[in-house]
N, C-alpha and C positions, 0 to 999 in steps of 0.2 A: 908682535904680541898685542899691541892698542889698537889694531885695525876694526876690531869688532865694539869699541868707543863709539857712539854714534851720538850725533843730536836727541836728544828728550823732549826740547820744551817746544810748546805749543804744535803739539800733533792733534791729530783727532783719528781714533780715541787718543786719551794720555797716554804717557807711559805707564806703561805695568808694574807692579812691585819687581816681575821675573827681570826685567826689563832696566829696572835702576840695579837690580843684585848683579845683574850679568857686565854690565859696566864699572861698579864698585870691583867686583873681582878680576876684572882684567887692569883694571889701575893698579891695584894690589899687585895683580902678578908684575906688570911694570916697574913698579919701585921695587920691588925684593927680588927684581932680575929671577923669577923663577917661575914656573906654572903648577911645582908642586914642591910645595916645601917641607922640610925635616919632620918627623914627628917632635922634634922638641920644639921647632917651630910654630907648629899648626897651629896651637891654641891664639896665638901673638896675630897669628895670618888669618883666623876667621876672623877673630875681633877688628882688627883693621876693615874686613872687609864688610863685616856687622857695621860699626862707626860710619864706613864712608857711604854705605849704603842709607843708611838710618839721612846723612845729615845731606847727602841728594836731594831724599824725597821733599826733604825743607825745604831747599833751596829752588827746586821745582812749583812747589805749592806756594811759594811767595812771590815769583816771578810773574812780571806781567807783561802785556804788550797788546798793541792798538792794532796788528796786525792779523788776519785772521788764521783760524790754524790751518795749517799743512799738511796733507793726506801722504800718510805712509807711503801708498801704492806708486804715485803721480814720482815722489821724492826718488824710491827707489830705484822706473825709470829711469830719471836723470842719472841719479849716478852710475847706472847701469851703461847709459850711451857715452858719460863722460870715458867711463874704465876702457868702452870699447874705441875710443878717439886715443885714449893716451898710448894704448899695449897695440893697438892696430901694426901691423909687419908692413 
């Protein structure tokens, strides 16, 4: 469920708003063990995922570092050769 969780900080560009929502929502589903929750739930489960989204964006915009940032494309590689080292037959 957390695999699509990825790094945020210091990319170039930033991350996206779509981009901190789609990682708030998959935490949420993680803790509430579910990917789709009750209708009596929903409301309890956007908010959750409103909060954690909202207080990402914070935590990203306060964050610093002397490192330069790190291109999407270059990153994805990597993990892309690491996935094909690890599941390799």
């Amino acid at each position: 469920m957390c695999r699509n969780i990825h790094t945020l900080h210091n990319f170039e560009p930033a991350a996206t708003s779509d981009e901190v929502h789609a990682a708030a929502l998959q935490y949420v589903r993680k803790i509430a063990g579910t990917t789709k929750p009750s209708k009596a739930n929903q409301p309890a489960f956007d908010e959750a995922v409103h909060e954690i989204a909202h207080i990402t964006q914070h935590l990203l915009d306060a964050l610093v570092t002397s490192a330069p940032p790190k291109n999407r494309e270059v990153e994805a590689e990597k993990a892309k050769a690491r996935a094909a080292g690890r599941y390799a037959a």
